[in-house]
C-alpha positions in Angstrom: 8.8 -26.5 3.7 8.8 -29.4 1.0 9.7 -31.8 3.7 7.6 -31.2 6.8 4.5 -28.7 5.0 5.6 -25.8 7.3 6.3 -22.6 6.7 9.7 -21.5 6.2 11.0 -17.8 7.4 13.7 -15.5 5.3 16.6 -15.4 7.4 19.2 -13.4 5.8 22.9 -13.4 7.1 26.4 -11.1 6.8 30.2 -12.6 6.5 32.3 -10.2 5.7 30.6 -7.7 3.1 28.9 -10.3 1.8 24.7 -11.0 2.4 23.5 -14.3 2.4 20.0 -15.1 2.0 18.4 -18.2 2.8 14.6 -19.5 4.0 14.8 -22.0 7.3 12.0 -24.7 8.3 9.7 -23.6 11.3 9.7 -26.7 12.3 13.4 -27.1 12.8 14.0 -23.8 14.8 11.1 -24.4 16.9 11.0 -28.5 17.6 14.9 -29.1 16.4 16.5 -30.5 13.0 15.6 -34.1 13.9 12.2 -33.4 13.0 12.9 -31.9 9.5 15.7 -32.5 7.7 15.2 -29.8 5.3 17.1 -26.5 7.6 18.0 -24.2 5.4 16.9 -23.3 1.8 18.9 -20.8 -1.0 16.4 -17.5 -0.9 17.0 -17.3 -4.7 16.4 -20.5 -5.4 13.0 -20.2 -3.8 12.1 -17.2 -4.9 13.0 -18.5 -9.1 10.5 -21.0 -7.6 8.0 -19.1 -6.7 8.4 -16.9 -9.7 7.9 -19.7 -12.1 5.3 -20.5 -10.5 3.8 -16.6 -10.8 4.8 -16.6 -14.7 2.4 -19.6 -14.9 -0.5 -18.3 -13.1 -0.4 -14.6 -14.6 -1.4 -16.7 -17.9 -4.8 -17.5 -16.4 -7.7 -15.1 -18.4 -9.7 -15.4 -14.9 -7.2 -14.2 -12.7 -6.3 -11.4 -15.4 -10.3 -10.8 -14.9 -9.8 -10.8 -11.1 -6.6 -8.6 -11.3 -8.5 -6.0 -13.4 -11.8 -6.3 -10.9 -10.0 -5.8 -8.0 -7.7 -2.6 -9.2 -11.1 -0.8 -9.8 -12.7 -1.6 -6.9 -9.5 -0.4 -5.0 -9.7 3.2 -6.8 -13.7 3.4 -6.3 -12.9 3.0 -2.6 -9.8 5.7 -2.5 -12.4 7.7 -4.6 -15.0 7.1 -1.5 -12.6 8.1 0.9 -11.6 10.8 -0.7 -15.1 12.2 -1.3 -15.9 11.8 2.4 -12.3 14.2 3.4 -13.5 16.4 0.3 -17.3 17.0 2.1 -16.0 16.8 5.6 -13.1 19.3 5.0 -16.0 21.7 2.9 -18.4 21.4 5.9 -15.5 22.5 8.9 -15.2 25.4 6.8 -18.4 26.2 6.1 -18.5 26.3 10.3 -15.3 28.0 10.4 -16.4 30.8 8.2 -20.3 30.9 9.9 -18.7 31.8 13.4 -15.9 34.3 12.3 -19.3 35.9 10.1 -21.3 35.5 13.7 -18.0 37.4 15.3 -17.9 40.0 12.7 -21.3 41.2 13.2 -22.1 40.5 16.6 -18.6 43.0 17.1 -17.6 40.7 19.8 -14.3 42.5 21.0 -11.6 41.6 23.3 -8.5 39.7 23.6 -9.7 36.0 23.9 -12.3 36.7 20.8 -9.2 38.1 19.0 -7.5 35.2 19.6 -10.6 32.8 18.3 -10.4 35.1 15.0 -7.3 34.1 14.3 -7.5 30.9 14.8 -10.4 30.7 12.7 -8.6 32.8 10.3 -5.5 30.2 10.1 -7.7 27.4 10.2 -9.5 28.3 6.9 -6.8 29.2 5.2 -5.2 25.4 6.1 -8.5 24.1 5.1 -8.8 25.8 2.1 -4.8 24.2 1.2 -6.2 21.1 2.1 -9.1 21.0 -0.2 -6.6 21.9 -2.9 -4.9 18.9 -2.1 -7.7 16.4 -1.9 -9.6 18.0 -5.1 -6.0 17.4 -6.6 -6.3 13.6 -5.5 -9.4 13.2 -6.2 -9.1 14.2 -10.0 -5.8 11.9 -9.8 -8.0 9.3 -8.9 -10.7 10.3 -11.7 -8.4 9.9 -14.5 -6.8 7.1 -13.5 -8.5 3.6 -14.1 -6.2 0.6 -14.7 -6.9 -0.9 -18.0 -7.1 -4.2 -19.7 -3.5 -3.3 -21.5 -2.8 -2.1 -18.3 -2.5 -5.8 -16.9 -1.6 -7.1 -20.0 1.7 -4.6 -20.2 2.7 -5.8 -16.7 2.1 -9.4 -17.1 4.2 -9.8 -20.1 7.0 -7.3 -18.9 7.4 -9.5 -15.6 10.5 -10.2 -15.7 12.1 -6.8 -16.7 9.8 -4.9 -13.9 11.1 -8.3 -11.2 14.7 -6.9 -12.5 14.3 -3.2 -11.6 12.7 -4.0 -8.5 15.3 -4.0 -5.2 15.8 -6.9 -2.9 14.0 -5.3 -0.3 10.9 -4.7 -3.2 11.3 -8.8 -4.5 10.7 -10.0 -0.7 7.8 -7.9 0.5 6.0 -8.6 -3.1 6.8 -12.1 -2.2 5.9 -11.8 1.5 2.3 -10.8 0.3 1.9 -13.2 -2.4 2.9 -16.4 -0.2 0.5 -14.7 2.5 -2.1 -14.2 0.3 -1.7 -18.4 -0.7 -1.2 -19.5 2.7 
């Protein structure tokens, strides 16, 4: 809030067919409006606010720097995570395969051992689809490495990517960048 330094929550409301979108003071729904005198706020005049204020930090080379740092250090950690499914997924198989081996040549017969066989049977085979999948991801993740022109592209396209996003889009992004500053 510009008046009291508190934060302000979104607070949309309906007349009609028509949504109205506005930021109130915590301060005046929790203590009263005598307290702050600021109530209610325009969401897009807020949010142009708050944009401006974006435009005029995206031109920082550091944070550009930061932006670029912290995109690869997300995908080496997807890449971890993936790696561990990937060896995790390999090694339930492996098991999966050793005991229907042990089955097959110990000739183990009868109807609860039949049932384990094909359980093992359907559990490699989902294994194996799921190995696809994370090999898939994995070579997704490989390939893909956000560059310098990357950031550069996104930064000065800002206001025609802010235009194609929804409402719903515009508020979370805004939600985590005023969380991130607070």
């Amino acid at each position: 809030c510009p008046n009291c330094g508190y934060s302000m929550v979104h607070c949309p409301t309906k007349k009609k067919s028509k949504i109205y979108r506005y930021y109130l003071c915590q301060t005046s729904i929790k203590r009263g409006r005598e307290l702050c005198q600021t109530g209610s706020i325009s969401a897009p005049a807020i949010e142009s606010a708050v944009i401006d204020e974006i435009k005029c930090l995206v031109t920082d080379e550091g944070l550009r720097r930061e932006i670029l740092e912290q995109s690869e250090r997300l995908r080496q950690a997807k890449i971890q995570r993936q790696e561990i499914q990937l060896r995790q997924s390999k090694m339930q198989r492996s098991r999966d395969q050793a005991e229907l081996q042990r089955m097959s040549t110990e000739g183990e017969f009868g109807d609860l051992n039949e049932v384990r066989r094909q359980e093992l049977i359907n559990r490699i085979a989902q294994t194996n689809a799921r190995l696809l999948e994370l090999e898939s991801e994995l070579e997704r993740l490989m390939d893909s490495r956000f560059e310098r022109t990357d950031v550069e592209e996104a930064i000065t396209d800002f206001d025609r990517l802010w235009g194609l996003m929804k409402a719903r889009e515009r508020h979370e992004l805004l939600g985590l960048l005023i969380s991130k500053v607070e």
